[in-house]
C-alpha positions as CSV (number, residue, x, y, z in Angstrom):
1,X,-20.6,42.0,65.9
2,X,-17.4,42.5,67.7
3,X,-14.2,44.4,66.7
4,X,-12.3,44.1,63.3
5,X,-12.0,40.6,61.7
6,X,-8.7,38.4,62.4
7,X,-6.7,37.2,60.1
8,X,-5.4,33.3,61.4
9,X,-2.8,31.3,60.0
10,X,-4.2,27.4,59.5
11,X,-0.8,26.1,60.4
12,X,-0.8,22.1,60.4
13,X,1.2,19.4,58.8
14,X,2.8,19.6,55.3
15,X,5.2,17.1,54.7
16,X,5.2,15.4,58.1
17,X,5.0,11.6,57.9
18,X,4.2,11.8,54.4
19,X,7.6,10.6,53.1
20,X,6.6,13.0,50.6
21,X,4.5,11.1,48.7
22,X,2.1,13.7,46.6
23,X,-1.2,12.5,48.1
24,X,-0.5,12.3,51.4
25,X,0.7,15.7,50.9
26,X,-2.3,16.6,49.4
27,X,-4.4,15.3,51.8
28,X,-2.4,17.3,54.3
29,X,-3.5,20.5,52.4
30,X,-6.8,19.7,52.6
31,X,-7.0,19.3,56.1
32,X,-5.7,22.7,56.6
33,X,-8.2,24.3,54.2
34,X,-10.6,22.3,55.8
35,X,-11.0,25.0,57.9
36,X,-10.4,28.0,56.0
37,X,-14.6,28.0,55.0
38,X,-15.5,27.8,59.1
39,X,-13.0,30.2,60.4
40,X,-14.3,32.7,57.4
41,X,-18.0,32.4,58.4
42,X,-16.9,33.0,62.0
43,X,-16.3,36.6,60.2
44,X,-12.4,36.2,60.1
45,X,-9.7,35.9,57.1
46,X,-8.4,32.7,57.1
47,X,-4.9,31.7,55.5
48,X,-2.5,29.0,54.4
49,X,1.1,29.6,53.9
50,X,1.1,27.3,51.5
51,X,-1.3,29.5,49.3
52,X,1.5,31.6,48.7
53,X,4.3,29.6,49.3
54,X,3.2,26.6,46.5
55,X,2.9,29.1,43.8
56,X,6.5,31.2,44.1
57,X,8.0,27.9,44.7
58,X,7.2,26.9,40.9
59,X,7.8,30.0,39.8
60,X,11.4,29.9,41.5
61,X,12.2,26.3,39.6
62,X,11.8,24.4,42.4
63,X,11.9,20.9,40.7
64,X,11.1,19.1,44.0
65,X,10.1,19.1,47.7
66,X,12.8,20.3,49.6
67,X,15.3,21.7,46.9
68,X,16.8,25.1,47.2
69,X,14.1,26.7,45.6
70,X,12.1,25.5,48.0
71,X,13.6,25.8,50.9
72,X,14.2,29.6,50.1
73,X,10.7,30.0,49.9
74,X,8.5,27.8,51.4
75,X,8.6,28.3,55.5
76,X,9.9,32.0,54.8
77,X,7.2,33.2,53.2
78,X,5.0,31.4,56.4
79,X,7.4,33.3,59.0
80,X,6.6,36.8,57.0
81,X,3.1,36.0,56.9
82,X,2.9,35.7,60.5
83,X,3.9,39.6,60.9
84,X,0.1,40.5,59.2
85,X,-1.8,37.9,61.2
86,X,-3.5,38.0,64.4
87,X,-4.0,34.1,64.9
88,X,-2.5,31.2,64.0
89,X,-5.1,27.7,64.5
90,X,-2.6,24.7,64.9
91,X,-4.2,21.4,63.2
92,X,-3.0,18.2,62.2
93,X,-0.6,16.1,63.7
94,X,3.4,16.4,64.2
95,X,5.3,19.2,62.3
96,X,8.2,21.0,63.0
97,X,6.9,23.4,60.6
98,X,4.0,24.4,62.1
99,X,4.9,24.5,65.6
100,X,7.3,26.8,64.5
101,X,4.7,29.3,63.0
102,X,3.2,28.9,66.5
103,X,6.6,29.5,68.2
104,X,6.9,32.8,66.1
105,X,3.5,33.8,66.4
106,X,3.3,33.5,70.3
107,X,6.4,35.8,69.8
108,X,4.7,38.2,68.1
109,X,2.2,38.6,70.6
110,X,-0.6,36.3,68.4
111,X,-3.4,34.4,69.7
112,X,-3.4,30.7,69.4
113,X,-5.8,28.6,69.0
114,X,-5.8,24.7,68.9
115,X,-9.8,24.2,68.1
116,X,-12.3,25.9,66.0
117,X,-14.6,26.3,69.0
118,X,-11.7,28.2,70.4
119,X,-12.4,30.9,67.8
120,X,-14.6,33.9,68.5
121,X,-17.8,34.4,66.4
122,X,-17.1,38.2,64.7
């Protein structure tokens, strides 16, 4: 086994050509945590901002998708995530969102990665 596991950021679409409708949305999400189970049995965490972000985002009121509560919360929380991460793995399609996780992370001195394969085996 090599060194300590890695904790990568799925960052991918959210709302991006969605229009916001709920199951495209959804169907987003699932993508992402599509490869949450791979990345953990390469021996690395895997995360989703939006694990934490969905949850404090109903608890703050938020009434819809892009509201104040929302907005407060919900690429914030992604941003302050990044500072505990290793890796982000960009997925998907377009999003502003997550190519800004990417933008951040690169900042922080993060690996990136754009495929599973990309990913060592721990």
């Amino acid at each position: 086994m090599n060194s300590k596991p890695m904790m990568i950021l799925i960052a991918g679409p959210y709302r991006s050509g969605t229009n916001d409708d709920p199951e495209k949305i959804q169907a987003n999400v699932h993508l992402m945590e599509s490869f949450a189970l791979p990345i953990f049995r390469k021996g690395h965490i895997p995360l989703l901002g939006e694990w934490f972000a969905l949850p404090l985002v109903s608890l703050a009121g938020s009434k819809q998708i892009g509201d104040e509560p929302f907005n407060e919360i919900f690429h914030p929380i992604a941003v302050m995530l990044l500072d505990k991460c290793d890796a982000v793995l960009r997925v998907g399609g377009t999003s502003t969102g997550a190519d800004q996780m990417v933008s951040v992370a690169k900042e922080k001195g993060a690996k990136i990665f754009y495929s599973l394969e990309e990913i060592p085996q721990r």
